[in-house]
MARKE-899135 format. One line per 3 residues: number of its first residue (from 1); their letters; for each residue x negated, y negated, z negated of N, C-alpha, C. Coordinates in pm, 1 decimal. Last residue first. Layout:
N
NUM	A	X,Y,Z,X,Y,Z,X,Y,Z  ...;
END
This chain:
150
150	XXX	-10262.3,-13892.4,-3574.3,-10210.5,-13775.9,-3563.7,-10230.6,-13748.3,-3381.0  -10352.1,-14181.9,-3655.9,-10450.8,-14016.8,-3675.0,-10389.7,-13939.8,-3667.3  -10136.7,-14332.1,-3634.3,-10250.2,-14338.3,-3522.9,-10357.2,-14227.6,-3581.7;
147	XXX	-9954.1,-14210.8,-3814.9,-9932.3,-14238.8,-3685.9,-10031.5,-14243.7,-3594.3  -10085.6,-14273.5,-4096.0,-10049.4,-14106.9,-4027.8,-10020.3,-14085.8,-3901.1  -10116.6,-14589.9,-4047.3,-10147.2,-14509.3,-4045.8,-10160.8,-14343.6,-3995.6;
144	XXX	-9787.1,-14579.2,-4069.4,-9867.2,-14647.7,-3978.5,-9981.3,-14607.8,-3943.0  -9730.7,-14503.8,-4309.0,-9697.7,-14416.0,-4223.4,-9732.3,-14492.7,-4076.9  -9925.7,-14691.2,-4492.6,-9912.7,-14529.2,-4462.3,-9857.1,-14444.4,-4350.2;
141	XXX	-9772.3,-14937.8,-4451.8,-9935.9,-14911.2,-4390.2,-9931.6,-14725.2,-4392.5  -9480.1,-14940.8,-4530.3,-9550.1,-14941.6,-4381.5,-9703.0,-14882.4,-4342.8  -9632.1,-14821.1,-4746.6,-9518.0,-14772.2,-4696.4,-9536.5,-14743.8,-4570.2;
138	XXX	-9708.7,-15112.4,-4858.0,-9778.7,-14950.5,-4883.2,-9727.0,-14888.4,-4793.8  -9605.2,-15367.6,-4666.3,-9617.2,-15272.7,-4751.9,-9651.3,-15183.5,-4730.4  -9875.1,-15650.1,-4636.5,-9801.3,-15537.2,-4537.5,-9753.2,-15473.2,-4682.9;
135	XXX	-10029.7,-15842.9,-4735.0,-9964.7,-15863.6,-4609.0,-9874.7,-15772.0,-4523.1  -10115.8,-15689.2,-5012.7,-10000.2,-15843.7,-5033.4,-9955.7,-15899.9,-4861.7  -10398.4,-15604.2,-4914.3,-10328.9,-15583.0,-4957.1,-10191.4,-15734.5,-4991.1;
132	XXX	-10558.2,-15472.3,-4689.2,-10394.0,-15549.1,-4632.3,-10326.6,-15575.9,-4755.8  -10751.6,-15407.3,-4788.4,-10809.9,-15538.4,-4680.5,-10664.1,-15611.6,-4678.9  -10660.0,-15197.5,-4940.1,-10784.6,-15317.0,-5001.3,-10765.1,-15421.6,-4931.5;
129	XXX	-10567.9,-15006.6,-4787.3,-10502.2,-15088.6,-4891.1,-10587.5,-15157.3,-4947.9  -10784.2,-14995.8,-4617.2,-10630.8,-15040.0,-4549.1,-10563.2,-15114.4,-4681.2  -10928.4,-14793.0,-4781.7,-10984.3,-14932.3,-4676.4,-10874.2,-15053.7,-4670.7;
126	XXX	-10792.0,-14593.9,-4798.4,-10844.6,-14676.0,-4902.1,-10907.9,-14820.9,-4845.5  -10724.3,-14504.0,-4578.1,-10585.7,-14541.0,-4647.9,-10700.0,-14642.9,-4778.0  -10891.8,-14362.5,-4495.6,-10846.2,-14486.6,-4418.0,-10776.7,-14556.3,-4482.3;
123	XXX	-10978.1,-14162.7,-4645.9,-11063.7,-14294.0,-4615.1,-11012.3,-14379.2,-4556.1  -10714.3,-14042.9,-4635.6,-10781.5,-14116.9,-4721.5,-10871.7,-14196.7,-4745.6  -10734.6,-13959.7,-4328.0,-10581.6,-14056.6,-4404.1,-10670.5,-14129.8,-4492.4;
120	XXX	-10881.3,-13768.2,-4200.1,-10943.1,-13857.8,-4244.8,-10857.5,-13988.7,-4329.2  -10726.5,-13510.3,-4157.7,-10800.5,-13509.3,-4274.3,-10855.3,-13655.7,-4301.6  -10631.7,-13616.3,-3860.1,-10529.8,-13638.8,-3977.9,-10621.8,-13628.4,-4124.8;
117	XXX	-10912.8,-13778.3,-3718.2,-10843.6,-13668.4,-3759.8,-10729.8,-13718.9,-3878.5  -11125.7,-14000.5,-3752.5,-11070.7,-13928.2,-3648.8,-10935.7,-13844.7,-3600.0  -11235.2,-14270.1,-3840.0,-11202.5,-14141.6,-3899.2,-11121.4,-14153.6,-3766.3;
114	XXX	-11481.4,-14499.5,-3885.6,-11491.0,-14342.2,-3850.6,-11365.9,-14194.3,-3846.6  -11445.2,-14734.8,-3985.8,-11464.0,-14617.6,-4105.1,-11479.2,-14514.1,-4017.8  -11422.6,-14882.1,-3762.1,-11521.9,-14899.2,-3838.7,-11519.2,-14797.7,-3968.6;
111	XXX	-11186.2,-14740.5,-3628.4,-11363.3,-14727.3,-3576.3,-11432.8,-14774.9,-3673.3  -11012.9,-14789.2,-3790.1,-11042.5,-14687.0,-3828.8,-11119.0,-14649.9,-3731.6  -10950.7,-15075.0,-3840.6,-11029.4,-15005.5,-3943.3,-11054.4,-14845.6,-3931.4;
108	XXX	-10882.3,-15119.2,-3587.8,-11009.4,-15168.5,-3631.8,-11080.9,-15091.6,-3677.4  -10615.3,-15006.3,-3611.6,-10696.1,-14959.8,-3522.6,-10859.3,-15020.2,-3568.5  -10508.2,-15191.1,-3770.6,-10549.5,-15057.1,-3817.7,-10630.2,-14989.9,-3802.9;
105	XXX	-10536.6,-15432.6,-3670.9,-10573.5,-15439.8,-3814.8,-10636.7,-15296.3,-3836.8  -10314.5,-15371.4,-3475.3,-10459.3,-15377.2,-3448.7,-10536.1,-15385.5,-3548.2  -10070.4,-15320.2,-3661.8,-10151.5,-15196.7,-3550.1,-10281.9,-15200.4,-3509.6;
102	XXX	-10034.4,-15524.7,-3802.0,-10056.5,-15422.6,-3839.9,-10142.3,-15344.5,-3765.1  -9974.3,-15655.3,-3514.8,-10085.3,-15731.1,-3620.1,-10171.6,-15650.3,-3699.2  -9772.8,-15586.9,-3491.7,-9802.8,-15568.8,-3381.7,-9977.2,-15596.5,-3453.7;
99	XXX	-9567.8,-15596.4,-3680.8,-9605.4,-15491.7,-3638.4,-9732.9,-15455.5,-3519.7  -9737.6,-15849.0,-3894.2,-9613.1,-15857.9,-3780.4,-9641.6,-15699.8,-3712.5  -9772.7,-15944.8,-4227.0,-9783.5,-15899.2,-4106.2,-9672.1,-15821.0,-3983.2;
96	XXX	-9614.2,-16214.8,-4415.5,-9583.0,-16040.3,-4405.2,-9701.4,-16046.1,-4206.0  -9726.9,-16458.8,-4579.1,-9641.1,-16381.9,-4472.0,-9734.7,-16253.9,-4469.0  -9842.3,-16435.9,-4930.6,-9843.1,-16490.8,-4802.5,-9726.1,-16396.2,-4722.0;
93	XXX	-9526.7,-16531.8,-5185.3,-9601.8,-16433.2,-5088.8,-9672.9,-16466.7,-4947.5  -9337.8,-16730.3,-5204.5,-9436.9,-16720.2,-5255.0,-9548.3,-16633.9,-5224.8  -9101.4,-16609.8,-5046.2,-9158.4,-16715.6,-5024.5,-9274.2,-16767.7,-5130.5;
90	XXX	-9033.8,-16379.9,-5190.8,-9099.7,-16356.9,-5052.6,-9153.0,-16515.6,-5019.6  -8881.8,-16464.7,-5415.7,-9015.8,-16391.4,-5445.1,-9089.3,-16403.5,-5307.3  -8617.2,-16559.2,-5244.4,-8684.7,-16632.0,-5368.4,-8827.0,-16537.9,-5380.3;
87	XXX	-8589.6,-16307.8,-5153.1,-8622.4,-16410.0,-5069.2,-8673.5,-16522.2,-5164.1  -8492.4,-16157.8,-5387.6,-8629.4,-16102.3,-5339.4,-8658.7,-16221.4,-5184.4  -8272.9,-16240.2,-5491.4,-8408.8,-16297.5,-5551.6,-8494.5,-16250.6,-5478.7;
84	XXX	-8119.6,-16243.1,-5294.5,-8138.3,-16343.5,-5316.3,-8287.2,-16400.1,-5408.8  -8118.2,-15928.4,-5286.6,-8112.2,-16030.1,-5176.7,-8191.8,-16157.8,-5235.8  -7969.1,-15907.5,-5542.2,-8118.7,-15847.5,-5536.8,-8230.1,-15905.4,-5389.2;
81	XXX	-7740.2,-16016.8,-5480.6,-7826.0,-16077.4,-5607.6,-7958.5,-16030.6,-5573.6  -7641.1,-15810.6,-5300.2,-7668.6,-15973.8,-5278.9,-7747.4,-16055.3,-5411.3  -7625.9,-15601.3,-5446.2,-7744.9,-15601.6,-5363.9,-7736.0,-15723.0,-5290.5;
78	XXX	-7418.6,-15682.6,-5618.4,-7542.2,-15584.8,-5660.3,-7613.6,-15645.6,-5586.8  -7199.6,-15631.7,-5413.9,-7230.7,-15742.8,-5506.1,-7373.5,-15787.8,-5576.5  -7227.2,-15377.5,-5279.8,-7258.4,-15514.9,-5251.6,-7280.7,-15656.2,-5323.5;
75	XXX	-7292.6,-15095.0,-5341.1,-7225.3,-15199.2,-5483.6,-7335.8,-15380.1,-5374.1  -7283.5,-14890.5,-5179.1,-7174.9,-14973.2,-5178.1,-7183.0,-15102.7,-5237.4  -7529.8,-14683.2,-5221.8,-7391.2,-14683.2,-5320.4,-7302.3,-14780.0,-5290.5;
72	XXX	-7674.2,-14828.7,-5032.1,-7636.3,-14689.4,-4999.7,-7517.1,-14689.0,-5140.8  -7714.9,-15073.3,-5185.7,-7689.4,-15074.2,-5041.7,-7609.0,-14953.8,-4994.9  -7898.9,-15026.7,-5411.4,-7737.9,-15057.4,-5389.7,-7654.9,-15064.3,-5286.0;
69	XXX	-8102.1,-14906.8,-5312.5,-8024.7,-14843.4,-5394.9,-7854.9,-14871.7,-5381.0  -8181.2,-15155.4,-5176.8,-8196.3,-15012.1,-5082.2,-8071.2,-14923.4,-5190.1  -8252.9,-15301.6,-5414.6,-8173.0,-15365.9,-5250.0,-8096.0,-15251.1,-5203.3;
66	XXX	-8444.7,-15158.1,-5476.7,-8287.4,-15167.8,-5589.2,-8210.0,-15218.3,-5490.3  -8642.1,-15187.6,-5318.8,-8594.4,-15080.4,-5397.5,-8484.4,-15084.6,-5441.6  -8701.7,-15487.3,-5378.6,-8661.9,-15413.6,-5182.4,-8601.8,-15299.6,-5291.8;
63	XXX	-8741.4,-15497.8,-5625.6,-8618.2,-15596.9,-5586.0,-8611.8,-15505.7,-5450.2  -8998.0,-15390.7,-5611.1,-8879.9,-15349.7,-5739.2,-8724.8,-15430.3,-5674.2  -9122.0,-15543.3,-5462.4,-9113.6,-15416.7,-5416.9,-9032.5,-15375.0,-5497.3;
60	XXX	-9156.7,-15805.6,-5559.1,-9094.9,-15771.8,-5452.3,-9052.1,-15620.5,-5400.6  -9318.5,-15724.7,-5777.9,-9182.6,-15789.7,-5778.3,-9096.7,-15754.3,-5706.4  -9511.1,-15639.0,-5656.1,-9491.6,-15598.4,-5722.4,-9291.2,-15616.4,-5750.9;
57	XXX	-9618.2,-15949.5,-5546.9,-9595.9,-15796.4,-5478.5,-9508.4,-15661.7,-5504.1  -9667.0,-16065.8,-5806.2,-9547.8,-16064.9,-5732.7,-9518.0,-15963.0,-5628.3  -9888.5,-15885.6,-5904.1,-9753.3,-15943.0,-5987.2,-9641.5,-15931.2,-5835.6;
54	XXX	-10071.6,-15918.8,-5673.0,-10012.2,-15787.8,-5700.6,-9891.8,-15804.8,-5807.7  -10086.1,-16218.5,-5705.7,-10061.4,-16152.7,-5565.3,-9963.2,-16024.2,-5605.0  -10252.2,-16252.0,-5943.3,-10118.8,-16264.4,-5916.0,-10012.7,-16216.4,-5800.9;
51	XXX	-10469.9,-16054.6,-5913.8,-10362.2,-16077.7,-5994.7,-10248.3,-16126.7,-5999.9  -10552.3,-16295.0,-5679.0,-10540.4,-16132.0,-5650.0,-10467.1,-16081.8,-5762.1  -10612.7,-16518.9,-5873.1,-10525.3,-16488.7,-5733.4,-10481.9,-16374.0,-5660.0;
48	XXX	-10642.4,-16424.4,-6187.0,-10716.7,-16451.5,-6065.3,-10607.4,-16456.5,-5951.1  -10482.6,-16583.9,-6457.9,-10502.1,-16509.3,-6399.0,-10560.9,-16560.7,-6272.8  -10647.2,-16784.7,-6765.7,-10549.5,-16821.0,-6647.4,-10579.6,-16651.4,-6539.7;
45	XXX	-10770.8,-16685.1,-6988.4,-10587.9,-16777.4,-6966.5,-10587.4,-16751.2,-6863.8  -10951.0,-16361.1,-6968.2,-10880.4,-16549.1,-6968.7,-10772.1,-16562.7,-6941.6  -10885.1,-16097.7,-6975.0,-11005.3,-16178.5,-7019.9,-10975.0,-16318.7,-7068.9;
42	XXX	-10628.8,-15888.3,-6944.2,-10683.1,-15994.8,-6904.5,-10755.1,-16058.5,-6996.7  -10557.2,-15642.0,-7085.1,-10617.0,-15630.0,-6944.2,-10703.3,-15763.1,-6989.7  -10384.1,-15662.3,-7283.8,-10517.2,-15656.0,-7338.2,-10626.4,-15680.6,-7214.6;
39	XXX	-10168.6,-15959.1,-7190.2,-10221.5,-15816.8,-7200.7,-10346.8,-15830.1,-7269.6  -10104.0,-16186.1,-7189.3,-10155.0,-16160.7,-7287.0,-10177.7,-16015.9,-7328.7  -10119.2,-16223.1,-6838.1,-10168.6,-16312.3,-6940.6,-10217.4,-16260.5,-7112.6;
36	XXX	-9855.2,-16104.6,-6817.6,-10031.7,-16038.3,-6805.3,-10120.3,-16098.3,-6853.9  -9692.5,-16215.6,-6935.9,-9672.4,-16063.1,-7034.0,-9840.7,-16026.0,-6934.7  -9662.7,-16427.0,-6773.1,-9693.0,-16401.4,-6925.0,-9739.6,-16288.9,-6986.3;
33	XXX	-9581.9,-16330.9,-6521.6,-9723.8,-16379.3,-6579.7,-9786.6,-16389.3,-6669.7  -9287.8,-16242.4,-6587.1,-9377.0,-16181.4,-6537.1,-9602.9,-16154.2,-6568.1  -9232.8,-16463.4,-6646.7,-9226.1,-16375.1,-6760.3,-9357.1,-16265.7,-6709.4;
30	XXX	-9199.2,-16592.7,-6421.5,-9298.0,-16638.0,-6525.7,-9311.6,-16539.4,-6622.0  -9044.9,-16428.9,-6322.2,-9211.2,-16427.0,-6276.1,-9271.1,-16457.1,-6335.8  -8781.2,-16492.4,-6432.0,-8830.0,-16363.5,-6439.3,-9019.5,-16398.2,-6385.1;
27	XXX	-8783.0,-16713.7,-6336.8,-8797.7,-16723.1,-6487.3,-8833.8,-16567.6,-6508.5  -8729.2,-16722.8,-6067.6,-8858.0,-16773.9,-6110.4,-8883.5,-16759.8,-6292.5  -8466.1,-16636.0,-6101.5,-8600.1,-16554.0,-6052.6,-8715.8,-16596.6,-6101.8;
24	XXX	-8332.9,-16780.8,-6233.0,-8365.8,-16640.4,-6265.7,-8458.0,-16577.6,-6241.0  -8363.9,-17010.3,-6086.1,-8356.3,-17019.0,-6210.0,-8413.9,-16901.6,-6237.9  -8221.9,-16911.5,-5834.0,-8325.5,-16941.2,-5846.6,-8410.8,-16949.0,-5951.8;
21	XXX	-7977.8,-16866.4,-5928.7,-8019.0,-16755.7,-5875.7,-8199.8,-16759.9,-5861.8  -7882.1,-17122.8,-6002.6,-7911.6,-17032.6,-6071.5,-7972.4,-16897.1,-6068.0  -7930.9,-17453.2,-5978.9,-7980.0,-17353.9,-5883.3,-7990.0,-17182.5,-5945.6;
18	XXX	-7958.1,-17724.1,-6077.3,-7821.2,-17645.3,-6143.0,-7838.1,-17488.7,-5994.3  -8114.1,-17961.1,-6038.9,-8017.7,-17819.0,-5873.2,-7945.0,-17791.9,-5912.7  -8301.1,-17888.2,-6247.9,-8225.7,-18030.7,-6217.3,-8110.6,-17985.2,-6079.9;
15	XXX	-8365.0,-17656.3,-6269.7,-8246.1,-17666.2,-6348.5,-8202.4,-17794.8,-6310.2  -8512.4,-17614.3,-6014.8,-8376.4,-17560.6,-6014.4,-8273.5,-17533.4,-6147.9  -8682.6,-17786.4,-6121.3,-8648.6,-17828.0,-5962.5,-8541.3,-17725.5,-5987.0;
12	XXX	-8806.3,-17588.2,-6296.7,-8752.8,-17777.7,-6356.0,-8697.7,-17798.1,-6218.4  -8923.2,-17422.2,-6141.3,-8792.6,-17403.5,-6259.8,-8765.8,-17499.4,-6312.4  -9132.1,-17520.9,-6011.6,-8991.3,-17457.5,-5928.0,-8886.0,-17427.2,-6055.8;
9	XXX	-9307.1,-17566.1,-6214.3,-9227.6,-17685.8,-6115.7,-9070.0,-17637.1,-6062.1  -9405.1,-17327.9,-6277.1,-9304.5,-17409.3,-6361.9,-9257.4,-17497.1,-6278.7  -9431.2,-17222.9,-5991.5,-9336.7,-17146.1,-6086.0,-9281.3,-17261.5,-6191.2;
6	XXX	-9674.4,-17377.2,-5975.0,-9589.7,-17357.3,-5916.3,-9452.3,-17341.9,-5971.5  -9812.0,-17264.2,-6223.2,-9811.8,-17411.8,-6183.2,-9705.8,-17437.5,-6133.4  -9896.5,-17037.0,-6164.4,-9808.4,-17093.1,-6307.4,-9725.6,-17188.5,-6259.2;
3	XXX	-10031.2,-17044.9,-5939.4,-9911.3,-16952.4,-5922.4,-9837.5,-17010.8,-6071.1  -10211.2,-17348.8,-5894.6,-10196.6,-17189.9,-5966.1,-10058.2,-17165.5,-5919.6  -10338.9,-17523.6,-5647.7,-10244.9,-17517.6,-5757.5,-10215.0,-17370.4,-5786.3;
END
């Protein structure tokens, strides 16, 4: 079943709920989908799975961000909404890799690319964000990364 698919179900399931936080979110994604959908980008109706992945990924990372924002300014109110939708978004997401998961993932990739040295980040980093992408954030993987080549 598509990521559309989903999404519409989950927004008929949280107007029959009267579920509003939910409502929002998922109405934001769809929007989300839409607006790629009729980009010039996309070829066909329906987007690829990796397309959607990075949508919501995406999502999620605009919602952790503004979490973080409001958090440090106080505005709790704020950052319980941003809470709420970004657990709404995370459950559509496969699971998150586990630090420990990360590390060996890493370590892998960086006998099978060869790199040795702090100069080698970028080959690693291009690998890393291809193979991990939608199971780890950028973030994490980078300074995860810089960690085991230093």
């Amino acid at each position: 079943m598509s990521l559309k698919t989903n999404i519409d179900n989950g927004i008929k399931d949280a107007m029959r709920s009267k579920d509003q936080d939910r409502l929002r979110t998922l109405r934001a994604i769809k929007s989300l989908i839409l607006l790629e959908e009729t980009s010039g980008s996309n070829t066909g109706a329906n987007l690829s799975a990796d397309v959607e992945m990075k949508l919501l990924t995406k999502a999620a990372k605009q919602r952790r961000d503004s979490l973080e924002i409001y958090k440090t300014q106080g505005r709790e109110d704020l950052a319980s909404v941003e809470q709420a939708e970004l657990t709404i978004i995370e459950a559509f997401l496969p699971k998150q890799l586990s630090e420990e998961e990360l590390s060996a993932k890493l370590v892998e990739i960086k006998t099978r690319v060869g790199a040795s040295s702090p100069s080698d980040i970028g080959k690693m980093m291009a690998v890393a964000t291809k193979e991990l992408a939608g199971l780890a954030d950028g973030k994490v993987v980078s300074a995860m990364v810089k960690a085991i080549l230093s």
